[in-house]
C-alpha positions in Angstrom: 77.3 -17.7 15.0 80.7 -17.1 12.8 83.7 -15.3 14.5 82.9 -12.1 12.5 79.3 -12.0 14.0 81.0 -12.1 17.3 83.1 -9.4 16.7 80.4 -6.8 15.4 77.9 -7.9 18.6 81.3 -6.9 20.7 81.5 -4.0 18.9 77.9 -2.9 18.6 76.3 -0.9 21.7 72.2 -1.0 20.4 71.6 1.1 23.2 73.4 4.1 21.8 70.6 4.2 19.0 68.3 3.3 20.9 68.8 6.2 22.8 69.0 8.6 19.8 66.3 7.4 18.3 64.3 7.9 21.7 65.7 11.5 22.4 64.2 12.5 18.7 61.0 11.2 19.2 61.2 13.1 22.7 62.2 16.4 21.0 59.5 16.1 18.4 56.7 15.3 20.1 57.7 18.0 22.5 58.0 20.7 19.7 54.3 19.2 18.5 53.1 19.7 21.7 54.6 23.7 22.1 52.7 24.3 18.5 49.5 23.2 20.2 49.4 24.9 22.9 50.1 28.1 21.2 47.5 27.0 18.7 44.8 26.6 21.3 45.9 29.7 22.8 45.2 31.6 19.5 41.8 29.8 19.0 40.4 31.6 22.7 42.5 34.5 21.6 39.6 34.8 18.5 36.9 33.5 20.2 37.4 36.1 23.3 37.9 38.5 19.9 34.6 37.1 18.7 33.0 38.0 21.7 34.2 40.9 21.8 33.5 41.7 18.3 29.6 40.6 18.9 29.4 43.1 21.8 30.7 46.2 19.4 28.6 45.8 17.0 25.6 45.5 19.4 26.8 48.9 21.0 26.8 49.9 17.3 23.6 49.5 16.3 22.3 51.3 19.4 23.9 54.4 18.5 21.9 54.8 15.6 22.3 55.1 11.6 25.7 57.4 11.8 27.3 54.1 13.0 26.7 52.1 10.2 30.0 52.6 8.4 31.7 51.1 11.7 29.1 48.3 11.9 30.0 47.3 8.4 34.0 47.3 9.7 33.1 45.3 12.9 30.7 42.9 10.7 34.1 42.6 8.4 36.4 41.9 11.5 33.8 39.6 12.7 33.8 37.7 9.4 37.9 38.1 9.5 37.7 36.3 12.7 36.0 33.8 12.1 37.8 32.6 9.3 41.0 33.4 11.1 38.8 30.8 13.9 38.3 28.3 11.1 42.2 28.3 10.2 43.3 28.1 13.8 40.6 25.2 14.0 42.4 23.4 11.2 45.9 24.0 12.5 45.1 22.4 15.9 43.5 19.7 14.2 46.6 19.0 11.9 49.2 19.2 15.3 46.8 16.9 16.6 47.1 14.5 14.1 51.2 15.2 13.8 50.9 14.9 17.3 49.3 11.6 17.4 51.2 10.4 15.0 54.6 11.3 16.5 53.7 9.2 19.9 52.4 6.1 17.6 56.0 6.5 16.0 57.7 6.6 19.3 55.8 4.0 20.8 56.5 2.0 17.5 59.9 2.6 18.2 60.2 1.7 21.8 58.8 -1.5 20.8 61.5 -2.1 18.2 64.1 -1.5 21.3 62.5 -3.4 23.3 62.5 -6.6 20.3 66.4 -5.5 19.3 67.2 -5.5 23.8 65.9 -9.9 23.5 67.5 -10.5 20.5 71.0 -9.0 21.7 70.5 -10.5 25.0 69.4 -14.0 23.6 72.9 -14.1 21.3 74.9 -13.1 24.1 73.4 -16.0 25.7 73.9 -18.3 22.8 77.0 -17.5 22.4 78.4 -17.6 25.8 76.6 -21.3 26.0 78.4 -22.1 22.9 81.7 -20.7 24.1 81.0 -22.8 27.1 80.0 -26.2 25.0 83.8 -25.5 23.1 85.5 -25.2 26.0 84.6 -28.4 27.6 84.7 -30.3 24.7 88.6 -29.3 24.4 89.3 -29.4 28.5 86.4 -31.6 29.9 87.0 -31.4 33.5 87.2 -27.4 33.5 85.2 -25.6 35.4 82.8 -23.2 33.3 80.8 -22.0 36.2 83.0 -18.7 36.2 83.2 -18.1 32.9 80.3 -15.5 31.4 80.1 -13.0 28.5 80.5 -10.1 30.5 83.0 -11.2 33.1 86.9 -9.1 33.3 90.1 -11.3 34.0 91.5 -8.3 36.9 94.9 -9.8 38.4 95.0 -13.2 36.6 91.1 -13.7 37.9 87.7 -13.9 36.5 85.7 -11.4 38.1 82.4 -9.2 37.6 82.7 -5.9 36.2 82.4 -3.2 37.9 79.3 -1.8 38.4 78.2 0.2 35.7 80.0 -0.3 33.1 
């Protein structure tokens, strides 16, 4: 791996896209998931409208002949709401299927992150081991057990970094 490569994986924090690219999928398939619950609450809204609907007309009927004018409205509504049904149907199948789709994105996404987390960890590796090979073929009898990728020089010694950062 050339110097420039080095530089850029120094320079290159994955995680910070990873991270966007997980909070959009979050915020989508949340928003997905607000649509279809409001869509399934209009479907029982028509079907309790339905019902309702059903039980007018009925009391319509019973009331004789003069009530046919608002027998043929509720026979209307009732067609209304059914196709209004039908629609509402459709829409809950479509966020369904945006729905679905938004979690096989994510998912295909998360396992991108996952693939990009080994191959940044296996160069880091490489090239620490590399760094390491260099070293004692210019100063053979150094000590490379404290050297590492990640390591701080704090007061003239090789040290961990403090945690979390």
């Amino acid at each position: 791996m050339g110097p420039r490569a080095v530089e850029a994986l120094r320079d290159y924090d994955p995680m910070e896209n990873v991270r966007w690219v997980q909070w959009a999928m979050l915020r989508s398939a949340t928003i997905l998931k607000s649509r279809r619950i409001g869509l399934e609450k209009e479907k029982a809204d028509a079907e309790v409208a339905k019902a309702n609907a059903e039980k007018d007309l009925e009391a319509s009927l019973k009331a004789g002949k003069e009530k046919d004018v608002e027998v043929q409205r509720l026979k209307d509504r009732e067609i209304n709401l059914l196709a209004e049904l039908e629609s509402a149907k459709k829409q809950v199948t479509a966020e369904k299927a945006r729905a679905d789709k938004a979690e096989a994105s994510y998912m295909a996404a998360e396992a991108g992150r996952q693939e990009m987390l080994k191959v940044t960890e296996d160069a880091v590796k490489e090239t620490e081991a590399a760094l390491k090979e260099q070293i004692l073929v210019l100063a053979p009898d150094f000590d490379v057990s404290l050297l590492g990728a990640f390591k701080e020089v704090v007061d003239r010694q090789i040290v961990d970094p403090p945690p979390g950062s």
